[in-house]
VMD Tcl script that draws the C-alpha trace (Angstrom):
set ca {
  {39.08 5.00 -19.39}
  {35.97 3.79 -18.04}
  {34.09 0.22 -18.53}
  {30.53 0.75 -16.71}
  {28.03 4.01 -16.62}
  {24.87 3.55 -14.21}
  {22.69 5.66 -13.66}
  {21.21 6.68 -9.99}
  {18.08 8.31 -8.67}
  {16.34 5.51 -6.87}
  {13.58 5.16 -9.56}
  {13.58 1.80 -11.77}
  {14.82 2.55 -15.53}
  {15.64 1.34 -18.90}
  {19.06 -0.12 -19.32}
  {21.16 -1.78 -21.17}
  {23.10 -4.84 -19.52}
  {25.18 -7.20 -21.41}
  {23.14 -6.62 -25.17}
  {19.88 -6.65 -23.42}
  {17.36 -3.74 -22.14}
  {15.98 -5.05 -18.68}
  {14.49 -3.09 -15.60}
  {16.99 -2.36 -12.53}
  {16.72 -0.51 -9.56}
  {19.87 2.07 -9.31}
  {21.09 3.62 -6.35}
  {24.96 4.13 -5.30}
  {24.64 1.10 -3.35}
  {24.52 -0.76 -6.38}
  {28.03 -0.14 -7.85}
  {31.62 -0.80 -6.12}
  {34.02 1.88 -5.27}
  {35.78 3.77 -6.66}
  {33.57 5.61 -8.34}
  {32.71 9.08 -9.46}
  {28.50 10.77 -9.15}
  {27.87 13.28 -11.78}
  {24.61 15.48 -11.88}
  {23.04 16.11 -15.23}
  {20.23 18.76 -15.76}
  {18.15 16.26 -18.39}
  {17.27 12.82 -19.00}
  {18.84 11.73 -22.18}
  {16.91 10.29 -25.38}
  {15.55 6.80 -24.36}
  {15.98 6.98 -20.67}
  {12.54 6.94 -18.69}
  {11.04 5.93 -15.63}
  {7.64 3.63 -16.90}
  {4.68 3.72 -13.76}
  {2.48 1.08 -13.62}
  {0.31 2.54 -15.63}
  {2.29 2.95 -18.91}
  {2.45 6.79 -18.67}
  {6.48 7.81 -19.17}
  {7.42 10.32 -16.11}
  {10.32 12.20 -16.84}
  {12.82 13.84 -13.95}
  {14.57 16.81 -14.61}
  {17.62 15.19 -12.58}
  {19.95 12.06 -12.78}
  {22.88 10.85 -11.09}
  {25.57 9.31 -13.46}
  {27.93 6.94 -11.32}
  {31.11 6.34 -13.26}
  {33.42 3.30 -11.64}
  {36.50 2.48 -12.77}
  {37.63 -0.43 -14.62}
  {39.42 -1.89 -10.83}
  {36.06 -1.97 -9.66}
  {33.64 -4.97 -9.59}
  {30.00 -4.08 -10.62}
  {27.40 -5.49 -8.49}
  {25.66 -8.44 -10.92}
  {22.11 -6.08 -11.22}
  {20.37 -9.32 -12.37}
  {21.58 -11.48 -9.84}
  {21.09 -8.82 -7.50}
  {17.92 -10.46 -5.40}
  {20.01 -13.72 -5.42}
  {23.53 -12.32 -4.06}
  {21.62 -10.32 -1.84}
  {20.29 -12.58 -0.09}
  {23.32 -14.83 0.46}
  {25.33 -11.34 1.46}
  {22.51 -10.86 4.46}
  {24.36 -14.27 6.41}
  {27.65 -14.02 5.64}
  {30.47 -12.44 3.34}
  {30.72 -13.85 0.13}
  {34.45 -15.05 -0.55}
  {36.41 -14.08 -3.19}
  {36.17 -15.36 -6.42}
  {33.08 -17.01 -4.99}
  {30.82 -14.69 -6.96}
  {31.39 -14.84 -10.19}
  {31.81 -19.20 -9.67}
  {27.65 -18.36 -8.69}
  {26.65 -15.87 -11.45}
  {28.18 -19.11 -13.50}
  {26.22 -21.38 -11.77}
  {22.28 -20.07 -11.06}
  {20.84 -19.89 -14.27}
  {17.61 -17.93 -14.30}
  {14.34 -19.35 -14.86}
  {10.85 -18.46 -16.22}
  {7.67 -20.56 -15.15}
  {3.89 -19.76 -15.69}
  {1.12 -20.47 -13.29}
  {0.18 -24.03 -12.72}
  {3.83 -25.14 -14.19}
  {5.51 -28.17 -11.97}
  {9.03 -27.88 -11.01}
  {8.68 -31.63 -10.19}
  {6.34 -34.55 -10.13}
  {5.82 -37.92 -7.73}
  {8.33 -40.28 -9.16}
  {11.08 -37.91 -10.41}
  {14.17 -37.07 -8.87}
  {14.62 -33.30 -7.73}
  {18.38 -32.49 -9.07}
  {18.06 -28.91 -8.46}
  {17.77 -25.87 -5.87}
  {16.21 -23.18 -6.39}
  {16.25 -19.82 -5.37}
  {12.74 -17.63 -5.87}
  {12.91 -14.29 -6.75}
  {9.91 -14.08 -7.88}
  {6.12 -15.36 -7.32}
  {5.07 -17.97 -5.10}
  {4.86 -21.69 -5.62}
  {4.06 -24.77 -3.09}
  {4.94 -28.49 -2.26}
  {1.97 -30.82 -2.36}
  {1.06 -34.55 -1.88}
  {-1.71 -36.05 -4.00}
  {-2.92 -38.96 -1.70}
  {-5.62 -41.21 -3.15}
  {-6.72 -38.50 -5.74}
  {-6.89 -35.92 -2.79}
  {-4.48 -33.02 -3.00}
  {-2.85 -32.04 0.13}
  {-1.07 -28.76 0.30}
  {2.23 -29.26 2.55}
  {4.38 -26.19 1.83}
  {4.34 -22.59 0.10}
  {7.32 -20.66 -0.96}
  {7.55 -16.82 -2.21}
  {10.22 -14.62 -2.66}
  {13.61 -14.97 -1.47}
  {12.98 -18.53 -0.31}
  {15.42 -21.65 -1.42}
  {13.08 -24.25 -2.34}
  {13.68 -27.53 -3.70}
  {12.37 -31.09 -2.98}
  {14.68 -31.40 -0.41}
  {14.40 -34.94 0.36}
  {14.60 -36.27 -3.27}
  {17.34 -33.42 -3.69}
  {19.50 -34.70 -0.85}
  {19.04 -38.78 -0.96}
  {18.56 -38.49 -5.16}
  {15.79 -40.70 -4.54}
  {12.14 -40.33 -6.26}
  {10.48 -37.40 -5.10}
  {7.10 -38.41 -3.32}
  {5.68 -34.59 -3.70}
  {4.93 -32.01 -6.02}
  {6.21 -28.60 -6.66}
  {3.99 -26.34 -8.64}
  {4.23 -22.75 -9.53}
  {1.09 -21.04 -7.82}
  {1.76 -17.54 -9.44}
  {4.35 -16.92 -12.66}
  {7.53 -16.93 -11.35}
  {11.29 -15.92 -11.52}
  {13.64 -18.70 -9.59}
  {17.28 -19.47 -10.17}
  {18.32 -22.58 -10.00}
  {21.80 -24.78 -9.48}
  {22.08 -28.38 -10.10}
  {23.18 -30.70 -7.12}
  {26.47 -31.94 -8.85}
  {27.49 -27.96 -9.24}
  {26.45 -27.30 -5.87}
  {28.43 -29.58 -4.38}
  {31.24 -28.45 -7.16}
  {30.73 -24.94 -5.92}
  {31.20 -26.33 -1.85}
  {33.96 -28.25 -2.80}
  {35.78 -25.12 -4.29}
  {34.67 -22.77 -1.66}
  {33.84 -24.33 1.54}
  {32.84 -21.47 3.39}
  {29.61 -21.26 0.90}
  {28.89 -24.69 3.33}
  {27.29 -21.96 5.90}
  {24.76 -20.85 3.03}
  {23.30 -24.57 2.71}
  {23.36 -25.30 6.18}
  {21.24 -22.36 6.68}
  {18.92 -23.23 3.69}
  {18.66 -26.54 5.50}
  {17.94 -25.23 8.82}
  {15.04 -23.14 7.36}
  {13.60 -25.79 6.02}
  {13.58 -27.85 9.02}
  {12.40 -25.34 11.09}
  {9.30 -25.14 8.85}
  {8.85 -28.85 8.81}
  {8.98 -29.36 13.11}
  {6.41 -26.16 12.75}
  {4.06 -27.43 10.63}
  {4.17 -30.90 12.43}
  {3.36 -29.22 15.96}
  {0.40 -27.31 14.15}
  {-1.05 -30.17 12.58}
  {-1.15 -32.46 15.62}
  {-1.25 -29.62 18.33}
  {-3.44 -27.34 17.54}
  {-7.11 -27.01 16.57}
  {-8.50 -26.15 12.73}
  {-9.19 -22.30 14.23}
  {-5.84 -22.33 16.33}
  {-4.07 -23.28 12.86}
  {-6.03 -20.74 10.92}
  {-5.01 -18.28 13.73}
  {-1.80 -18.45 13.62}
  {-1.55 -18.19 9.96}
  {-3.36 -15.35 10.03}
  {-1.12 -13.43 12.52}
  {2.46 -14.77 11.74}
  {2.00 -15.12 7.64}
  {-0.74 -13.05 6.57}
  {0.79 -13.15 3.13}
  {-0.07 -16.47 2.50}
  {-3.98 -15.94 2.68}
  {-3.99 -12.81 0.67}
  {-1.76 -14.97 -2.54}
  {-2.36 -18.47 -1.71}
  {-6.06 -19.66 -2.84}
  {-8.22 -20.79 -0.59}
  {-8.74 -24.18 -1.51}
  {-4.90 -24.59 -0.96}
  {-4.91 -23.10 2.27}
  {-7.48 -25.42 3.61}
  {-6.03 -28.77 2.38}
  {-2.85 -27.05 3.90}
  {-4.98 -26.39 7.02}
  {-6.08 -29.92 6.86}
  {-9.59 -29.15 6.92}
  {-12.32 -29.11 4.40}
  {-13.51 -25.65 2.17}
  {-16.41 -25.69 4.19}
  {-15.05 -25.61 7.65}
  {-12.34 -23.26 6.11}
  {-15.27 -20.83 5.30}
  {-17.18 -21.06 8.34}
  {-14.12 -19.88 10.29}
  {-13.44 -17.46 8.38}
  {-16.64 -15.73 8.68}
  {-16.76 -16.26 12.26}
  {-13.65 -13.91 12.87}
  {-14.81 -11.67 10.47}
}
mol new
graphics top color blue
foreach p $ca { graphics top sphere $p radius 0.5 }
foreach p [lrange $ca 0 end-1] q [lrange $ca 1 end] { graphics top cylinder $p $q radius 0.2 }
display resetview
């Protein structure tokens, strides 16, 4: 007897997944041992690999992975989140399925806010997808203080911490996929599992690091230096992040923003 059929060529196809159809990537990787690869000489009815363009492209080969019922499957929707805790340290066990119970997953369209000045942040979040940022609006004047994009933890993390009134904004800068775990069942989760303590401590030492960064920058450095340096060490933010965000980030105008730009250029 069996209890889960994947299917593995490395290509991103149509599956079913606890009554839904969603998109996973599927290589051997993804499933536990014991387990059992069989080659088939056809794709069956319904299975397909969709390219960006909408055009179907069939393969004349698959790889069927069978496990059996004493092994765990890896949580394919979850997968970006577990990941990414897995990279630091070794899950314990029983610890994952207590965090598939925990992270729900969340949809949010550009321009949404995760929170606003004057609310309390009650939840981390983990993005899988998209891009978002922390801002201040100071006197009507919007000040870009942080960005965020995949695989980061984000969260108002001073609000989220003291459960005070946030004094920032989080807004979603492209549509985005996060997950996201109240305080009171994070600190449920650490109670039950203290080694998952390592995770947040790391979360929190990212987020510091970032901070004492952007501080030196900002009172260190000149407008070109800054620009400079976010140009060699996170490229990615200029080519997702628009410009008027990176230059309040910057803290300098559009203007000056745009004549150093076209100076390098």
């Amino acid at each position: 007897m069996f209890r889960y059929i994947f299917l593995n060529s490395g290509h991103w196809y149509r599956q079913i997944i606890k009554g839904r159809y969603i998109s996973v990537p599927m290589t051997l990787s993804n499933c536990i041992a014991p387990c059992w690869t069989i080659m088939l000489p056809y794709i069956p009815t319904g299975l397909y690999k969709q390219s960006p363009g909408g055009k179907k492209n069939f393969h004349c080969l698959i790889l069927i992975t069978i496990c059996s019922l004493s092994a765990r499957p890896f949580n394919f929707i979850m997968q970006p989140l577990l990941s990414n805790i897995s990279l630091h340290f070794q899950i314990p066990p029983g610890a994952q399925e207590a965090l598939e119970q925990l992270f729900v997953q969340k949809f949010f369209k550009k321009n949404d806010l995760l929170i606003e000045d004057g609310q309390v942040c009650r939840h981390l979040y983990f993005l899988e997808q998209g891009c978002i940022r922390g801002f201040y609006n100071i006197d009507g004047k919007d000040i870009s203080q942080w960005f965020g994009f995949e695989n980061d933890f984000v969260t108002s993390f001073r609000s989220f911490i003291t459960k005070t009134a946030s004094r920032e904004y989080i807004q979603v800068v492209e549509d985005s996929v996060l997950w996201s775990v109240s305080k009171e069942q994070l600190e449920e989760l650490l109670h039950q599992y203290p080694e998952l303590e390592k995770m947040v401590r790391l979360i929190y030492e990212q987020y510091y690091i970032r901070l004492e960064e952007r501080y030196s920058n900002a009172h260190f450095k000149a407008a070109a230096e800054r620009y400079d340096d976010l140009l060699k060490n996170s490229p990615h933010i200029l080519q997702r992040i628009p410009l008027g965000y990176i230059a309040s980030y910057l803290g300098i105008s559009a203007e000056t923003l745009s004549r150093i730009r076209n100076k390098i250029s």
